[in-house]
Backbone as CSV, one residue per row, in Angstrom:
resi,resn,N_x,N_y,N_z,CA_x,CA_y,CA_z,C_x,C_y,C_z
1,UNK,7.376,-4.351,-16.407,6.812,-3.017,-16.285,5.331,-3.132,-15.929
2,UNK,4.821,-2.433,-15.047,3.789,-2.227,-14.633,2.454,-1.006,-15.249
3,UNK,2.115,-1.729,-16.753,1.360,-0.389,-17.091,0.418,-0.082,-16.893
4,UNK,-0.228,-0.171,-15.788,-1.354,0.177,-15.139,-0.676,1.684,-14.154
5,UNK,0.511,1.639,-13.621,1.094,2.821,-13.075,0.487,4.022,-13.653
6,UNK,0.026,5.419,-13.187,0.673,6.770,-13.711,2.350,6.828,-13.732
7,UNK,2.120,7.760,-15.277,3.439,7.895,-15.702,4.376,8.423,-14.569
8,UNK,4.186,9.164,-13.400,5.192,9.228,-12.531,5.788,8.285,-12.192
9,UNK,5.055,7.113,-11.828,5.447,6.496,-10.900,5.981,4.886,-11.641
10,UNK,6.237,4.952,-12.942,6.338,3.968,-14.042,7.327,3.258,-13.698
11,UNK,8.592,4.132,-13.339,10.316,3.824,-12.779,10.214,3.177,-11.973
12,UNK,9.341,3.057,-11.089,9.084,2.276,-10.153,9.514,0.408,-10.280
13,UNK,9.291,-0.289,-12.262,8.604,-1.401,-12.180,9.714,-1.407,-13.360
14,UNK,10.465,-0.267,-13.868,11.238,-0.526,-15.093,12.271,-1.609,-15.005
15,UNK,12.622,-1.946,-14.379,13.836,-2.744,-14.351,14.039,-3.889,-13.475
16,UNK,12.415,-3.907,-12.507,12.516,-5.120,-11.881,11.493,-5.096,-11.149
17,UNK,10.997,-5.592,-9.500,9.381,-5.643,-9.045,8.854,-4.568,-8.657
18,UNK,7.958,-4.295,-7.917,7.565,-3.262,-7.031,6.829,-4.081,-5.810
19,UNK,7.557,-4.040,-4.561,7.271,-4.599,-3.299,6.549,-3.600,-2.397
20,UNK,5.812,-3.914,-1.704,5.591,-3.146,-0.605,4.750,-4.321,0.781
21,UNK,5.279,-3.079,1.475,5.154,-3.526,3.092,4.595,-2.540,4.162
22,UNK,4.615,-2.990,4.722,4.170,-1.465,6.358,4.428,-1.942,7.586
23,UNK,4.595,-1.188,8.668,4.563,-0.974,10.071,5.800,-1.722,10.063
24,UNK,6.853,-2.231,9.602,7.914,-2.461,10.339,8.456,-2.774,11.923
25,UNK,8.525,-1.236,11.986,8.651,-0.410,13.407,10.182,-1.514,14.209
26,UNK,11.035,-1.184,13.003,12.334,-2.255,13.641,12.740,-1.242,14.773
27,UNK,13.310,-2.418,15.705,13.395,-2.292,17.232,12.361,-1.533,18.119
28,UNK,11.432,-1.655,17.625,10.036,-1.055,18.665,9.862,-2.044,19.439
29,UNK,10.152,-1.585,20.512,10.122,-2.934,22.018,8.071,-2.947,22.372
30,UNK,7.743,-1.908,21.570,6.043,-2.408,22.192,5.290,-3.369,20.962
31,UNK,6.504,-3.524,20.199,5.545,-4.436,18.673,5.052,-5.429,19.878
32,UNK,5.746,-6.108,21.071,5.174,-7.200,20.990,3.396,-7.061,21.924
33,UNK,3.474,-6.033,22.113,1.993,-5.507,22.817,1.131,-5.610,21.870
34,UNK,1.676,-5.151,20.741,0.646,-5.450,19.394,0.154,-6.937,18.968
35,UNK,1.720,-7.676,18.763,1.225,-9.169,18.505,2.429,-10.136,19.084
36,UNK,1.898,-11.004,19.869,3.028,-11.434,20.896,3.954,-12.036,20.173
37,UNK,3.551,-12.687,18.756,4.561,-13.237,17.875,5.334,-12.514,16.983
38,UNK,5.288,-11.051,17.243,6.215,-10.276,16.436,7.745,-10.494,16.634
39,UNK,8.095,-10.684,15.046,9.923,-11.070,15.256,10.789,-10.171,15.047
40,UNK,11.921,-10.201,15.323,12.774,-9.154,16.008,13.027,-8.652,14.669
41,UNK,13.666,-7.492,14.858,14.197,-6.151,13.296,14.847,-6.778,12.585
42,UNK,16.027,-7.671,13.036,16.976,-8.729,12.196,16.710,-9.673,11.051
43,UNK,15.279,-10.340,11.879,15.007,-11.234,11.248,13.862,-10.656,10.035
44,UNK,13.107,-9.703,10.259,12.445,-8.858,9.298,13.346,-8.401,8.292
45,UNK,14.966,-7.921,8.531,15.734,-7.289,7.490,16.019,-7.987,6.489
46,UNK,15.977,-9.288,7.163,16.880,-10.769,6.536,15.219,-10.974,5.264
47,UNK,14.705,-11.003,5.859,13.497,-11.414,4.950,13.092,-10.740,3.637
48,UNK,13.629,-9.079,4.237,13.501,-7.883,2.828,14.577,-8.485,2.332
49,UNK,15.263,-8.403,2.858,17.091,-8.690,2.080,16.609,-9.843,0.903
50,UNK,16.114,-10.772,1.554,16.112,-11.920,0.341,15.166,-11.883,-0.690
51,UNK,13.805,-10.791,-0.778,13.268,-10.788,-1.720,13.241,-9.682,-2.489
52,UNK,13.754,-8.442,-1.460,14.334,-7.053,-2.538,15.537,-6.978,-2.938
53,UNK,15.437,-6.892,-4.837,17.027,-7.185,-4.729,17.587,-5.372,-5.733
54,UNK,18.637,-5.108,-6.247,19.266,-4.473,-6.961,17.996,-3.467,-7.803
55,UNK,17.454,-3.799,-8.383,16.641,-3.337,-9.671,15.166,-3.505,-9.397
56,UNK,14.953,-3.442,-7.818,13.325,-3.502,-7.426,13.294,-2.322,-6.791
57,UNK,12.225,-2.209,-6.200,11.484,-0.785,-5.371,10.575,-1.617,-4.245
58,UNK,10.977,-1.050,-3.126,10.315,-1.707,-1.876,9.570,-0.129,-1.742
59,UNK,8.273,-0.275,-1.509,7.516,0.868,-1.215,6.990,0.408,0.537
60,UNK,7.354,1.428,1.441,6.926,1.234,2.613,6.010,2.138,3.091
61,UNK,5.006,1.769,3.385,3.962,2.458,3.905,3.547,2.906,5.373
62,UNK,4.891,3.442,5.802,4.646,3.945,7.130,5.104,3.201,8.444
63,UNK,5.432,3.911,9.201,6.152,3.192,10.709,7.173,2.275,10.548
64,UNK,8.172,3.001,9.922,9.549,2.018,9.500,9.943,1.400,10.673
65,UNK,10.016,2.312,11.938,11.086,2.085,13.052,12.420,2.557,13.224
66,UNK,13.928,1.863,13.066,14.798,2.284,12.662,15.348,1.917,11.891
67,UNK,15.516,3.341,10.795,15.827,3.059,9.249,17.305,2.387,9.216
68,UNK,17.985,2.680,10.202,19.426,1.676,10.137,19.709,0.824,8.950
69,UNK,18.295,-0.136,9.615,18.164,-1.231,8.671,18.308,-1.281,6.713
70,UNK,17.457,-0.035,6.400,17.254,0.423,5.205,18.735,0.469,4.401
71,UNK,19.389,0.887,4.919,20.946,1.012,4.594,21.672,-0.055,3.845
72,UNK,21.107,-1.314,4.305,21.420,-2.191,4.001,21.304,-2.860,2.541
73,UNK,20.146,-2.039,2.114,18.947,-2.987,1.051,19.380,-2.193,0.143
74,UNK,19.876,-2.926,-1.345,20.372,-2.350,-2.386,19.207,-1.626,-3.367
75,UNK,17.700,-1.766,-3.272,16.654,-1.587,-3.989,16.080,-0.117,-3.565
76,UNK,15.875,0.546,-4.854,15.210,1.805,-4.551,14.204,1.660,-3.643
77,UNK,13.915,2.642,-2.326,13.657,2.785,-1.796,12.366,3.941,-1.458
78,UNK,10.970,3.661,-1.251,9.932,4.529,-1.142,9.043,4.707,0.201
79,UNK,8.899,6.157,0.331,8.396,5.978,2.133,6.674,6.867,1.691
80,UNK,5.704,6.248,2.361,4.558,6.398,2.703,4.519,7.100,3.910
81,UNK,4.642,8.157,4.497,4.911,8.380,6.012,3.813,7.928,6.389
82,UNK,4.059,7.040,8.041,2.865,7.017,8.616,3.093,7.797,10.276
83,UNK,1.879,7.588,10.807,2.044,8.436,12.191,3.280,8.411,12.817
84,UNK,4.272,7.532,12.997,5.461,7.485,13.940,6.546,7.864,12.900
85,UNK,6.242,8.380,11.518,7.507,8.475,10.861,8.031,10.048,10.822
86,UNK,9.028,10.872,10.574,9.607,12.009,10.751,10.285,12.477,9.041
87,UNK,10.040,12.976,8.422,10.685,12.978,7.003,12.214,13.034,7.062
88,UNK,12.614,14.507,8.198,14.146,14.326,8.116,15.027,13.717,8.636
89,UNK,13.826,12.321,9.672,14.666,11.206,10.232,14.962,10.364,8.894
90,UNK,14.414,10.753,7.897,14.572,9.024,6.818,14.749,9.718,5.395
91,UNK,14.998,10.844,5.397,15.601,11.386,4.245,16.763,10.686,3.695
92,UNK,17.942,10.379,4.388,18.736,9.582,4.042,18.407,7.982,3.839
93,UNK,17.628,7.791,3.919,17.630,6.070,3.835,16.660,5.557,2.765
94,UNK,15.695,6.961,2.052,14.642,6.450,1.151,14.882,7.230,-0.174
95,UNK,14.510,6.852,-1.533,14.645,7.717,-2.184,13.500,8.885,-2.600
96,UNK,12.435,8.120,-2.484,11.089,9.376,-2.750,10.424,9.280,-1.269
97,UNK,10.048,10.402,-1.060,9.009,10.184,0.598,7.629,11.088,0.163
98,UNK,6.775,10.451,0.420,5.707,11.166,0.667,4.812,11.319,1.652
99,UNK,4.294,12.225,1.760,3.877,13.091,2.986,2.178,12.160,3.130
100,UNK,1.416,12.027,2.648,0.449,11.675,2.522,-0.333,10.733,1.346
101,UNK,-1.272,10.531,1.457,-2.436,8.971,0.427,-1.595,9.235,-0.971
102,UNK,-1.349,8.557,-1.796,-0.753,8.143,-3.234,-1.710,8.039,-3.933
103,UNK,-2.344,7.970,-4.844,-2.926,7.416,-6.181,-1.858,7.379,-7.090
104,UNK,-1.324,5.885,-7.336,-0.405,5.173,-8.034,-0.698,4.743,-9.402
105,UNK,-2.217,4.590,-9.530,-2.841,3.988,-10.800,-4.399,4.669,-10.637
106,UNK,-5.302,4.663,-12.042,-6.783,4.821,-11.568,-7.442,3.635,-10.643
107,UNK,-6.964,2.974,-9.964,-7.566,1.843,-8.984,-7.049,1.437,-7.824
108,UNK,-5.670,2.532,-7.839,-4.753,2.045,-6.695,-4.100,2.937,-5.764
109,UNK,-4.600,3.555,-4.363,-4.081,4.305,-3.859,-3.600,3.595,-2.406
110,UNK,-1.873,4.049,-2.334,-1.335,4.010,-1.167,-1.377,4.926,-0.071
111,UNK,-1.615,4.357,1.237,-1.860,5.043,1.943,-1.147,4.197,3.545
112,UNK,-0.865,5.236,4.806,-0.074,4.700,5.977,-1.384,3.832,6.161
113,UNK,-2.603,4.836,6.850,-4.135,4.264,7.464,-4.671,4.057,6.507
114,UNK,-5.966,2.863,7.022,-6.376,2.605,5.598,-7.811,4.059,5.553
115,UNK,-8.484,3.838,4.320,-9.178,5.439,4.009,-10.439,4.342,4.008
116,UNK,-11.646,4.733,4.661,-12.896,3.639,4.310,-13.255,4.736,3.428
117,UNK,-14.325,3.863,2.432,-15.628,4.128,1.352,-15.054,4.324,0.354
118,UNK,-13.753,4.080,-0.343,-13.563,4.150,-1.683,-13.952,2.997,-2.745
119,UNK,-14.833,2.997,-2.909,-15.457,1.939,-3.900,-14.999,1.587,-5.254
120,UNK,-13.976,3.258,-5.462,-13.814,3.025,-6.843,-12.310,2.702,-7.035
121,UNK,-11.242,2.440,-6.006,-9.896,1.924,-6.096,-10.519,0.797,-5.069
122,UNK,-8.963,0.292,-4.770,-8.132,-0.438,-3.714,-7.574,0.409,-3.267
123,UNK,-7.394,0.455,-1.514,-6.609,1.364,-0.560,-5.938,-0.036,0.000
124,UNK,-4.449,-0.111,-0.340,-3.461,-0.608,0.107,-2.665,0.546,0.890
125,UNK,-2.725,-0.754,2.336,-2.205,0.442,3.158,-1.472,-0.457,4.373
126,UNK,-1.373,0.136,5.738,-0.821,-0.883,6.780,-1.521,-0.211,7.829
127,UNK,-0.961,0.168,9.052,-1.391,0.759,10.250,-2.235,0.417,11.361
128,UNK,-3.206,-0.832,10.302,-4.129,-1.908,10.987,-3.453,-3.545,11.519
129,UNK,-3.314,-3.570,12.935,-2.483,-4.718,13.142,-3.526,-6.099,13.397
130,UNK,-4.956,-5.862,12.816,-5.594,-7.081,13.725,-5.502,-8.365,13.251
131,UNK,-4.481,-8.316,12.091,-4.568,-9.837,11.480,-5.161,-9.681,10.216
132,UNK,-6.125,-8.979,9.335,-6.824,-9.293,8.703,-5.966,-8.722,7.209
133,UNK,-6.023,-9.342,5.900,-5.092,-8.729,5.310,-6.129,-8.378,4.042
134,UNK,-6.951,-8.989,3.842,-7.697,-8.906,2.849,-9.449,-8.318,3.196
135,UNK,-9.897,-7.273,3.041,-11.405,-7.156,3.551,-11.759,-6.227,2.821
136,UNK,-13.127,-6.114,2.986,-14.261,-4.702,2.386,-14.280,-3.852,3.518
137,UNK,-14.384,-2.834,3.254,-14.965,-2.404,4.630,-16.296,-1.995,4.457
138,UNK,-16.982,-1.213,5.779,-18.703,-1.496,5.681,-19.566,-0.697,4.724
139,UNK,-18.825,0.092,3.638,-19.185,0.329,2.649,-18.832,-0.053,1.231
140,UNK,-18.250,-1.457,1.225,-17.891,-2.157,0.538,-16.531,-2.032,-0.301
141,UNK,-16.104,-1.209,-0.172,-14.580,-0.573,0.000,-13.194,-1.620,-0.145
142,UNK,-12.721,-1.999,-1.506,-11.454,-3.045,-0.671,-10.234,-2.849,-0.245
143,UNK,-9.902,-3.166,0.424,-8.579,-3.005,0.927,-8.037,-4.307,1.406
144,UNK,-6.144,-3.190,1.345,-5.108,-4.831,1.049,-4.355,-4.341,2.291
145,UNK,-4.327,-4.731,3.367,-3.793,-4.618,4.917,-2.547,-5.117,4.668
146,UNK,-0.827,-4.618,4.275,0.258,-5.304,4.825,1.029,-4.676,5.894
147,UNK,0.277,-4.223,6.886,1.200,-4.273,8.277,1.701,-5.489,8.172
148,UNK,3.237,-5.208,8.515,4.020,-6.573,8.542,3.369,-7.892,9.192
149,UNK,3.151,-7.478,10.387,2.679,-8.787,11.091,1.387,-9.846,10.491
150,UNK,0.513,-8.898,9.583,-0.878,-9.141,8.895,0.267,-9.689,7.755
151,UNK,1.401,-9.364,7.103,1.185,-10.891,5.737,2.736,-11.044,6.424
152,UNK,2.641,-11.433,7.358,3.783,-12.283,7.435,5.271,-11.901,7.161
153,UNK,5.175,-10.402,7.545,6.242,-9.692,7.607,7.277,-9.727,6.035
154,UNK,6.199,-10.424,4.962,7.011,-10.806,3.684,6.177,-9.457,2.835
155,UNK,7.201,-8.543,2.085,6.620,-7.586,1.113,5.581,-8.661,0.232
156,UNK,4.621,-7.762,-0.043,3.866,-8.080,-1.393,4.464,-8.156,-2.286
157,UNK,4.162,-8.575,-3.354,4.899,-8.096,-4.855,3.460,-7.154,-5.357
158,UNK,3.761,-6.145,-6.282,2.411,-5.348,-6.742,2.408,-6.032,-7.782
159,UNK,3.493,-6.084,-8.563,2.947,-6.889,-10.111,2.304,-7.931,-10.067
160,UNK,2.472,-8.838,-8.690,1.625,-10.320,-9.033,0.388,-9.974,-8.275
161,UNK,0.104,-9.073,-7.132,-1.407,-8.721,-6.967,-2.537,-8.111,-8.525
162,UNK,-1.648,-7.104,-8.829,-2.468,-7.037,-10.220,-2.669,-7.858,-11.163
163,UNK,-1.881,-9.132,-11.489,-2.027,-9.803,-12.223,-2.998,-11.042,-11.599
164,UNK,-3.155,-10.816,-10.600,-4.221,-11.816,-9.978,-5.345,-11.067,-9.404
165,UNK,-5.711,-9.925,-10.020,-7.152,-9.331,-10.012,-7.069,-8.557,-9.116
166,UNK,-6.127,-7.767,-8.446,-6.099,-7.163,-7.447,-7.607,-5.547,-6.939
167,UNK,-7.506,-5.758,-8.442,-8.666,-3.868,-8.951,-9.723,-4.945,-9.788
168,UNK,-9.436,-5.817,-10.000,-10.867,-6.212,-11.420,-12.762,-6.185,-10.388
169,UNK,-12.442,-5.907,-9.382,-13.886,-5.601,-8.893,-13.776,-4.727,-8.713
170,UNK,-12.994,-3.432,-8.654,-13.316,-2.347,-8.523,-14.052,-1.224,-10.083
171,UNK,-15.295,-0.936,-9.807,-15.759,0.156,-10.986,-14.317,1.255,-10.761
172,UNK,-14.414,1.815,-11.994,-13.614,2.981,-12.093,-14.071,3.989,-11.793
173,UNK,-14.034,5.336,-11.535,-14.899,6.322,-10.760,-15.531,7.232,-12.273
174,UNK,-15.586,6.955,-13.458,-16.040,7.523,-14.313,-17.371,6.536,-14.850
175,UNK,-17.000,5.728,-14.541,-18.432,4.574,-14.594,-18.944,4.978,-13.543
176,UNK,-19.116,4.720,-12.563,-19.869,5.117,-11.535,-20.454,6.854,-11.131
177,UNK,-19.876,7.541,-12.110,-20.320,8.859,-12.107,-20.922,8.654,-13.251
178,UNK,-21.374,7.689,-14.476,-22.133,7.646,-15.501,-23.564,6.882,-15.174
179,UNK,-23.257,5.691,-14.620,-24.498,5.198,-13.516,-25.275,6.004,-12.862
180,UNK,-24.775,6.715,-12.324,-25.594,7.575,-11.401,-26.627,8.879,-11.592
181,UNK,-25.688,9.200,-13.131,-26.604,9.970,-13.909,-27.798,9.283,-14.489
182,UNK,-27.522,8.019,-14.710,-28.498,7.086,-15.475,-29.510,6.939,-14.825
183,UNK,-29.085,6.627,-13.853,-30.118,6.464,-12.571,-31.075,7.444,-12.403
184,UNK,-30.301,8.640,-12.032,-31.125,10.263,-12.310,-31.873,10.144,-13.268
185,UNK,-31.628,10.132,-14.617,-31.920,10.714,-16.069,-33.530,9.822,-15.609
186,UNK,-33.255,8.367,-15.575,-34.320,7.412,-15.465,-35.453,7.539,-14.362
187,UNK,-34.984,8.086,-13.439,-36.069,8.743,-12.058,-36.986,10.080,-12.748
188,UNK,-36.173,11.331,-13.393,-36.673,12.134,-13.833,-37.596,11.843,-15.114
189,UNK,-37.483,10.745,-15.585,-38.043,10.643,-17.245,-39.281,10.066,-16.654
190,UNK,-39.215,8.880,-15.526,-40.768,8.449,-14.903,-41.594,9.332,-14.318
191,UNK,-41.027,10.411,-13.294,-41.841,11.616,-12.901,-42.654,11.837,-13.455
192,UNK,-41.321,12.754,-15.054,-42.455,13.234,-15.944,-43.592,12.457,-16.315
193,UNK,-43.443,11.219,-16.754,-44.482,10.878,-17.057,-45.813,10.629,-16.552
């Protein structure tokens, strides 16, 4: 179990991992415009197949492709829509869909694109194909890039990112709204003086 979750989203981790992935896009004949080594829908299915099993949750974050595939995979099933996705194309193939950004935990929001300047989570997301899976962005912001092709077309596991520090540099946004007063309080108290 994952108790860092909000209580919605707890079921998620009750009974076994919580995976996630992005951009798929099975049988998209322009993946390979994106990255010339992109591998075919088959061999991507074969890969979920072997690490999502019965009693996990694969959370996908957008640009499935064709859900065909989904059919296959015995593990609850979660959709992130991203730009190329349609809700009542994949109604049948997912069990929760959401329309837009997640906040999953106080440190952890899913999202299709990634969101710059959140200082006070992780934005795990996909939509970015340049390779890079791990970065800040230029406001120091972290984010966890799994467009397929960026980790190797293999889901994450969430439980073992959190357990390997996935949020421990991130302030929480109630510290950082207490700092800032401090900061204030301490500017105004020198004025006066």
């Amino acid at each position: 179990m994952i108790e860092s979750l909000y209580a919605p989203f707890k079921h998620w981790s009750e009974k076994g991992s919580v995976y996630i992935i992005s951009d798929t896009h099975f049988d998209d004949s322009d993946c390979k415009l994106m990255d010339k080594k992109w591998i075919p829908a088959e061999e991507q299915f074969q890969i979920l197949k072997s690490i999502c099993h019965k009693c996990d949750t694969l959370i996908h974050l957008g640009d499935v492709g064709n859900p065909e595939y989904l059919k296959f995979l015995k593990c609850r099933k979660v959709l992130i829509c991203g730009n190329h996705d349609s809700i009542g194309e994949y109604r049948d193939y997912f069990d929760e869909i959401y329309t837009g950004p997640l906040m999953i935990s106080p440190k952890i929001l899913l999202s299709h694109e990634p969101i710059p300047g959140l200082i006070w989570c992780v934005n795990i997301h996909g939509h970015d194909h340049s390779g890079i899976m791990r970065y800040e962005d230029s406001y120091g912001a972290p984010h966890l890039n799994l467009a397929a092709n960026v980790c190797d077309y293999t889901p994450v596991s969430l439980g073992n990112e959190i357990k390997n520090g996935l949020t421990s540099k991130t302030k929480d946004i109630h510290r950082i709204t207490i700092d800032k007063a401090i900061i204030r309080s301490a500017k105004r108290k020198k004025a006066e003086e």
